[in-house]
N, CA, C and O of each residue as an XYZ file, in Angstrom:
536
protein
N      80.329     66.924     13.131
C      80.067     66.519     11.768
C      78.968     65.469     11.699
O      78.053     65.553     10.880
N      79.108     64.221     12.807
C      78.035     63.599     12.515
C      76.651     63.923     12.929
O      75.718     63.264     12.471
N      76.450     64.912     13.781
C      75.314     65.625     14.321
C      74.432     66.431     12.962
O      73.216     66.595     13.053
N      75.234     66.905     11.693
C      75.067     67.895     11.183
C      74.169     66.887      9.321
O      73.350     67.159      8.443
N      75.087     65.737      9.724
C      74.462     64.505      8.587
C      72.809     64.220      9.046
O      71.885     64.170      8.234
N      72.677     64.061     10.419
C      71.545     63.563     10.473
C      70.401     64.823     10.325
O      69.254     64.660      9.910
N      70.967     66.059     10.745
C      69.933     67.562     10.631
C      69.836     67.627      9.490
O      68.864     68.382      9.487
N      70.122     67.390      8.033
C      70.281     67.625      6.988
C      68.839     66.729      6.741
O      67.926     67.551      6.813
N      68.292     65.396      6.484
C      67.009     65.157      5.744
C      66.731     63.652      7.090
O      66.884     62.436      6.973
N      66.412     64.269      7.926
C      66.039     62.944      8.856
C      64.965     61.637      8.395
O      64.928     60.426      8.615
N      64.371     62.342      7.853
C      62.893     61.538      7.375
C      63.533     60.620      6.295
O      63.135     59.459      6.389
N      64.341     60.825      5.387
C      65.211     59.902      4.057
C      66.509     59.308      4.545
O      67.045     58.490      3.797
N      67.233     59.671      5.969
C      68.403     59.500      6.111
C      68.233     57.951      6.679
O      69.042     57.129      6.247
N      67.372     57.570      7.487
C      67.651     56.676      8.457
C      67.180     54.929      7.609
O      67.215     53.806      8.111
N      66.710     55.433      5.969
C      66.625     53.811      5.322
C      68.158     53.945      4.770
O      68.533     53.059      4.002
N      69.122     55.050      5.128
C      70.314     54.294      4.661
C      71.051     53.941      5.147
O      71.881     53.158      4.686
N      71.023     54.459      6.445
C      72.100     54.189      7.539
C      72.421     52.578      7.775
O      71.530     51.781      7.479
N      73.739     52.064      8.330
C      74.347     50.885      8.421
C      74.521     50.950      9.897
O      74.579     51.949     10.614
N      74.636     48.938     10.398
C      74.795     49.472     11.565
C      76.389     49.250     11.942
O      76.651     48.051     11.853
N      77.578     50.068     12.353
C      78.354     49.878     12.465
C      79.457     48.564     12.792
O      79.218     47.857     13.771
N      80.341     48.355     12.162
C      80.726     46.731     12.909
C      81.158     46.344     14.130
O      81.401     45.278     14.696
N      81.194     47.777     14.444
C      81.108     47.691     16.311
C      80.119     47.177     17.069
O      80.112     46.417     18.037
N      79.141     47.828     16.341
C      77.534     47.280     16.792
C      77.407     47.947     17.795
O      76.712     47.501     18.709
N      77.829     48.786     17.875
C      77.547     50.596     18.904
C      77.069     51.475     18.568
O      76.563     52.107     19.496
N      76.890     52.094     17.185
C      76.200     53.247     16.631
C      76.096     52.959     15.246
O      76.749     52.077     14.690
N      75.341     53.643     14.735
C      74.888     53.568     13.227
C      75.767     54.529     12.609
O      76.390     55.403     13.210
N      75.778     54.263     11.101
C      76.673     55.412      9.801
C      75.836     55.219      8.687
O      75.095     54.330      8.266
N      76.151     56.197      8.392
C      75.739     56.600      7.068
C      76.873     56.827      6.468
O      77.612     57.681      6.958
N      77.322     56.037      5.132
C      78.469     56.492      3.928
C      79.725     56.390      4.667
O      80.706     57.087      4.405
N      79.671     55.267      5.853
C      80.986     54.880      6.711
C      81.128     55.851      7.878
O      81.893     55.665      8.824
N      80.095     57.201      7.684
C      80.779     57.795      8.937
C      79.722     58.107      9.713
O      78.716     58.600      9.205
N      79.834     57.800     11.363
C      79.551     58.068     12.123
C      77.915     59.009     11.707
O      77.870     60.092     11.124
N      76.719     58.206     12.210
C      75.330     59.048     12.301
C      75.530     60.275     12.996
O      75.528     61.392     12.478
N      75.823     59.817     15.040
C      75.450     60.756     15.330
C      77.009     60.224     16.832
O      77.575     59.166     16.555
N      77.383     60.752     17.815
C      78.477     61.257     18.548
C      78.260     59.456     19.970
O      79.038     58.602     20.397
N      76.865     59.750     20.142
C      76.411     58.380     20.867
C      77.426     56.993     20.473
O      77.972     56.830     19.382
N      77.535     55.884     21.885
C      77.824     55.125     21.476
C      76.901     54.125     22.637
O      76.550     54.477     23.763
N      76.648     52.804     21.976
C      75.596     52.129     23.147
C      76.496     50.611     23.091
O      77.553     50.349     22.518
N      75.581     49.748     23.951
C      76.538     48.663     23.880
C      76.220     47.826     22.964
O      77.083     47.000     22.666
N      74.833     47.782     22.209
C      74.522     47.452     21.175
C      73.672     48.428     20.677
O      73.232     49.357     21.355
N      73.311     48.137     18.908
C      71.921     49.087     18.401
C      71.682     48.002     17.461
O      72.507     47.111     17.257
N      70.350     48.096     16.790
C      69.199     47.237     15.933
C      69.081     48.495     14.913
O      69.129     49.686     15.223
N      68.910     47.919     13.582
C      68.376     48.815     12.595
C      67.224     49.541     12.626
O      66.165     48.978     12.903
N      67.276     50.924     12.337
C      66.186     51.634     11.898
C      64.692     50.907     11.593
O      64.836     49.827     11.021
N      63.581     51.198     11.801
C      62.611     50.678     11.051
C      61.810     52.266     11.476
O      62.015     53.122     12.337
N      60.637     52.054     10.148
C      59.252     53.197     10.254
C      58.890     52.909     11.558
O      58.504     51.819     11.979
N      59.080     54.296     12.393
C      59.336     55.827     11.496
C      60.817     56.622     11.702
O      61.248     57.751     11.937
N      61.229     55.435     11.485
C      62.409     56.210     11.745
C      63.412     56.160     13.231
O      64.069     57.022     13.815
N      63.120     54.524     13.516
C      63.487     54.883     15.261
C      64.481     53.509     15.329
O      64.503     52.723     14.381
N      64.982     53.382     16.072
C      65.837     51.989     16.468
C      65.928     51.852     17.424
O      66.098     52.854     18.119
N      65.867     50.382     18.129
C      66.058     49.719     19.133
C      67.941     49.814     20.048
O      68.697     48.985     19.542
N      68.370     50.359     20.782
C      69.626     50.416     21.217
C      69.205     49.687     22.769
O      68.074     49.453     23.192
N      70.820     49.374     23.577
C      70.912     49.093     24.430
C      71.848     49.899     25.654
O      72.158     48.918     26.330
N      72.357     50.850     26.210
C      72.951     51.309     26.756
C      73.237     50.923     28.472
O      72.669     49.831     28.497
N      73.585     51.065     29.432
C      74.266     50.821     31.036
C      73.085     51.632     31.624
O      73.058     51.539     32.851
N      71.912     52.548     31.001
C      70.400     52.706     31.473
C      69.077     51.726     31.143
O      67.911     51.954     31.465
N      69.634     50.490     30.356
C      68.452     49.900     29.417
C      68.322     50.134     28.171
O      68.907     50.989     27.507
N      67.456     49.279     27.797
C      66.876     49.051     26.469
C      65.566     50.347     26.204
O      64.650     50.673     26.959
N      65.962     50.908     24.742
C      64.713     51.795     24.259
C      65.367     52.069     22.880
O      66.380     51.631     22.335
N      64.225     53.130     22.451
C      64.578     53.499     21.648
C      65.434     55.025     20.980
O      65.432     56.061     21.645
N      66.059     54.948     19.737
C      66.678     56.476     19.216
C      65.964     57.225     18.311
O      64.822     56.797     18.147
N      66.175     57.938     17.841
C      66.030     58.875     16.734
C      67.232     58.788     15.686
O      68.244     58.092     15.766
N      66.937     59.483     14.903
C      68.637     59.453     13.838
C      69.313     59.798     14.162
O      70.402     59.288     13.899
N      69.226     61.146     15.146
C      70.351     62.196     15.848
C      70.629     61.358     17.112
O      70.938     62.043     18.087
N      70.590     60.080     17.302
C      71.252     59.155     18.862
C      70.321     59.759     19.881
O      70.360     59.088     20.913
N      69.364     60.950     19.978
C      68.365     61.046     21.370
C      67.747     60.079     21.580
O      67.781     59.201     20.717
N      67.078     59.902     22.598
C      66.107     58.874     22.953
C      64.877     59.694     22.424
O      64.728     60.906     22.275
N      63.840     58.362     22.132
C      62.684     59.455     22.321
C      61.311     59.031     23.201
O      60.130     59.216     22.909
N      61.803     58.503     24.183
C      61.103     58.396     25.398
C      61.801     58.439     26.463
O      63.026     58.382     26.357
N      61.277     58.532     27.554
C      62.032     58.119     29.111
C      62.241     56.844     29.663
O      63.137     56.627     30.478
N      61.415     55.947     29.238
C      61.579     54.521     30.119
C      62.417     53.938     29.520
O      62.686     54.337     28.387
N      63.045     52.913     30.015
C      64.095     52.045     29.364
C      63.347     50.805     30.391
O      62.703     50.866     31.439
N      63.853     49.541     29.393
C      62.926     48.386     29.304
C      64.210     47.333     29.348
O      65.307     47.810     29.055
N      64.137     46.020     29.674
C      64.732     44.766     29.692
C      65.427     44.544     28.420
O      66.611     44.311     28.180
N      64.358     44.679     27.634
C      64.532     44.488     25.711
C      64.233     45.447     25.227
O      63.708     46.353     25.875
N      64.509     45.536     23.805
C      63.119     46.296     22.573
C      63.763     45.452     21.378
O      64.888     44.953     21.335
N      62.769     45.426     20.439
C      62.868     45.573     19.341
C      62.437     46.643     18.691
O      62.100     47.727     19.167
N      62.470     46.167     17.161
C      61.694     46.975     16.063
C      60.784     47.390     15.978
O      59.971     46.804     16.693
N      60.126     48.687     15.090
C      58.954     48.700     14.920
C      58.609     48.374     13.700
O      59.283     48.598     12.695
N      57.104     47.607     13.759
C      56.548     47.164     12.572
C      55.239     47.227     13.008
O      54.720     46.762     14.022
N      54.549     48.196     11.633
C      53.089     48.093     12.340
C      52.918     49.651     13.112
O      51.843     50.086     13.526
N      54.014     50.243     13.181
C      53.821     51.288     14.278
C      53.603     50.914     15.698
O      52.758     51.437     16.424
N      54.706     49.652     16.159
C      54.228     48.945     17.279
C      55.903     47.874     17.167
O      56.464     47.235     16.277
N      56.186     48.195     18.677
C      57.148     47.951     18.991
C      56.899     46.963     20.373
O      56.083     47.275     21.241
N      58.019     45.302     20.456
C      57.861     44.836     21.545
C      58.829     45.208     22.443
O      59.965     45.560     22.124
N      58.469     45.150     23.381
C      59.467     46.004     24.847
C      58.905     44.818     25.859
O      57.752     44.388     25.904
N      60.265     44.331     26.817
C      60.189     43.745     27.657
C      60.561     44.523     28.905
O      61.636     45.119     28.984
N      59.740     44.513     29.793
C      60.030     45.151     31.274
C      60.008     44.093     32.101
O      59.834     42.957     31.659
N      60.193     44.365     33.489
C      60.041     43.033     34.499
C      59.049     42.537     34.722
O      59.149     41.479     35.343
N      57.693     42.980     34.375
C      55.943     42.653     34.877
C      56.325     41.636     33.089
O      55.518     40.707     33.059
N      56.898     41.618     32.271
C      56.689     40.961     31.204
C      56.799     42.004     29.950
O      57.194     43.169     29.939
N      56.350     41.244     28.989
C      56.350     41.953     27.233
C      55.338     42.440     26.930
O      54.316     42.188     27.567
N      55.344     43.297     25.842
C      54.343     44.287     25.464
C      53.757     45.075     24.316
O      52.991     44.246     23.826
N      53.678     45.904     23.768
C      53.831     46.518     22.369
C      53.909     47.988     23.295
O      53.337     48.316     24.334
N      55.065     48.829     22.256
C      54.783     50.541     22.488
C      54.681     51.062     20.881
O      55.167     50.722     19.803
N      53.653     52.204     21.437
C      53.774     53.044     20.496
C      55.017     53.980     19.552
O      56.082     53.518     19.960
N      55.263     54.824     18.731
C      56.338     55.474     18.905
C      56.572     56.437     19.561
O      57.744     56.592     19.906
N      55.842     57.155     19.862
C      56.120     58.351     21.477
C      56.329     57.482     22.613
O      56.593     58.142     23.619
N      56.298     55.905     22.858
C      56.476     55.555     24.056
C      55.316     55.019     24.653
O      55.517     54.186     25.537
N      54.293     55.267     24.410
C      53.075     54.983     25.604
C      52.363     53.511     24.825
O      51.844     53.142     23.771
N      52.754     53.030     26.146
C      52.096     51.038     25.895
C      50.666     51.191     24.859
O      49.815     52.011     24.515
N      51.039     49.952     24.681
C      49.671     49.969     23.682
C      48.468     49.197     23.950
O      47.475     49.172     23.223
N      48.678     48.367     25.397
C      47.497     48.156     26.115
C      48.568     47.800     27.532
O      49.798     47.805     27.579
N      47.641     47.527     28.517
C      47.909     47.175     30.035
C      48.528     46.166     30.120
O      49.552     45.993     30.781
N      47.815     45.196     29.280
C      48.121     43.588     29.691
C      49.745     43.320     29.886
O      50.345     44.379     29.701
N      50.515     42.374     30.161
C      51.793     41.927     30.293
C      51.414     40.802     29.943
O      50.357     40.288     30.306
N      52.659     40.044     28.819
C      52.586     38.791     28.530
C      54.185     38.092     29.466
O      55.208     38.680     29.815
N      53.826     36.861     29.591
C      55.618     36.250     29.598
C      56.467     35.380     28.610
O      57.493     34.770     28.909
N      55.786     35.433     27.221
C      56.574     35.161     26.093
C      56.045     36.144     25.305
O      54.931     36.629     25.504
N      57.107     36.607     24.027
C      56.693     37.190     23.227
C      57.819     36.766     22.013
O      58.994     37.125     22.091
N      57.231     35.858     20.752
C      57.576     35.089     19.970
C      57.621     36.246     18.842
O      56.615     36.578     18.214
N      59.124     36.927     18.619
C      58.861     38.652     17.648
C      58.810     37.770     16.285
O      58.539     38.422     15.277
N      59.056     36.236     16.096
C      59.208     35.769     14.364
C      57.654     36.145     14.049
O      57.397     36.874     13.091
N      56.562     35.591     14.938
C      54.925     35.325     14.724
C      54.684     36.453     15.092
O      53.973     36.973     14.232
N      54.906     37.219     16.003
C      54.386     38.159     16.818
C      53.211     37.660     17.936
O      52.276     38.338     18.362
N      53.483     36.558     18.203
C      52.571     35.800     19.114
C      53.047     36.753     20.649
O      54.176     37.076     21.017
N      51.945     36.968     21.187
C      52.170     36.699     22.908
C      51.535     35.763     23.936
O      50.347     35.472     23.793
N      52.141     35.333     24.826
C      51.891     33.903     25.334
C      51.682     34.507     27.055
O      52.427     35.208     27.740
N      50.607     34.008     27.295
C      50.125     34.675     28.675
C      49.911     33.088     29.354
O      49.322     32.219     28.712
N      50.466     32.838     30.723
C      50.021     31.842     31.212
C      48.686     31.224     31.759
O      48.739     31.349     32.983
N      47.811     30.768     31.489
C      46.914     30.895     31.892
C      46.329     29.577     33.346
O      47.251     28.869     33.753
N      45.124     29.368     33.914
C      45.300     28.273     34.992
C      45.445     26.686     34.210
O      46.043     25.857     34.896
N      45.085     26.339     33.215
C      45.146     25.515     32.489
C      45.936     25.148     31.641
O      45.869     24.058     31.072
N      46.884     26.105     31.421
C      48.530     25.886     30.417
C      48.779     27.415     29.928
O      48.892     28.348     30.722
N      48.845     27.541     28.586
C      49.454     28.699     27.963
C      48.187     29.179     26.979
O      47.286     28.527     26.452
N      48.463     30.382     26.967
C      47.107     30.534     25.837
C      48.177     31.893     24.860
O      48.839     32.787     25.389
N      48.058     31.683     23.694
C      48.728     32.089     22.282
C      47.565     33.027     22.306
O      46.431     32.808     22.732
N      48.226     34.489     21.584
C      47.535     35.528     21.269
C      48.164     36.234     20.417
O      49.088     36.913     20.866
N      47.913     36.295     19.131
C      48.509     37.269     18.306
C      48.247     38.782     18.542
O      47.107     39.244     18.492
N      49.187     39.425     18.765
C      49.201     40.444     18.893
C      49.174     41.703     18.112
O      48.706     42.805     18.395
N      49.951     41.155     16.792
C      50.076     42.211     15.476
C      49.201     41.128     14.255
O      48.656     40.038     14.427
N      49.365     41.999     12.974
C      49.019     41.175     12.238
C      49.600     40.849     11.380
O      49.101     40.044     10.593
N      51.274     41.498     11.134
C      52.470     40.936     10.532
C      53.658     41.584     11.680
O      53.528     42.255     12.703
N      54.681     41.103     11.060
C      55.847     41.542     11.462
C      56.836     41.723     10.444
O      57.958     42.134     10.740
């Protein structure tokens, strides 16, 4: 049943969905999105994707609970911007929504209120905005 809510209008379903008070899977209208359960999940944002956590890592879902990449990461957040921060062990980053980084670099802070990233440099820290809102 909950597999069959999210096949019905994916593209309109996922600005209504709630995130459960388990804080394991999302619902829509109290019931169950999709069969998945993680150890945490983050709300939906454009286009439609959310940040979860599962016993493989951090990435992201779809409405129907798939992943929709392969890597799993330290962190994730949201997307905003069409640009998502993901922490791996080399450091933080932005991904696209298919998954593929959105440049090389690795930072070792990434401040998601500013969207600042903070790269150490030989002389102290050097601040780099990365997006242009959040």
């Amino acid at each position: 049943m909950a597999d069959s809510l999210a096949q019905k209008s994916p593209e309109a379903l996922w600005t209504k969905t709630q995130i459960a008070d388990s804080g394991t899977h999302h619902t829509l209208n109290n019931k169950p999105l999709y069969a998945a359960r993680f150890q945490t999940v983050q709300k939906f944002h454009a286009p439609g994707l959310a940040p979860v956590q599962d016993d493989s890592g951090a990435y992201h879902i779809d409405i129907t609970g798939n992943p929709v990449y392969p890597s799993r990461y330290l962190r994730t957040f949201g997307f905003y911007e069409d640009k998502a921060a993901v922490c791996e062990k080399n450091g933080w980053f932005h991904l696209l929504p298919d998954g593929t980084p959105l440049y090389k670099q690795r930072y070792e802070v990434f401040l998601p209120a500013r969207c600042d990233a903070v790269s150490k440099q030989p002389n102290g820290y050097n601040v780099e905005q990365t997006l242009t809102m959040c």
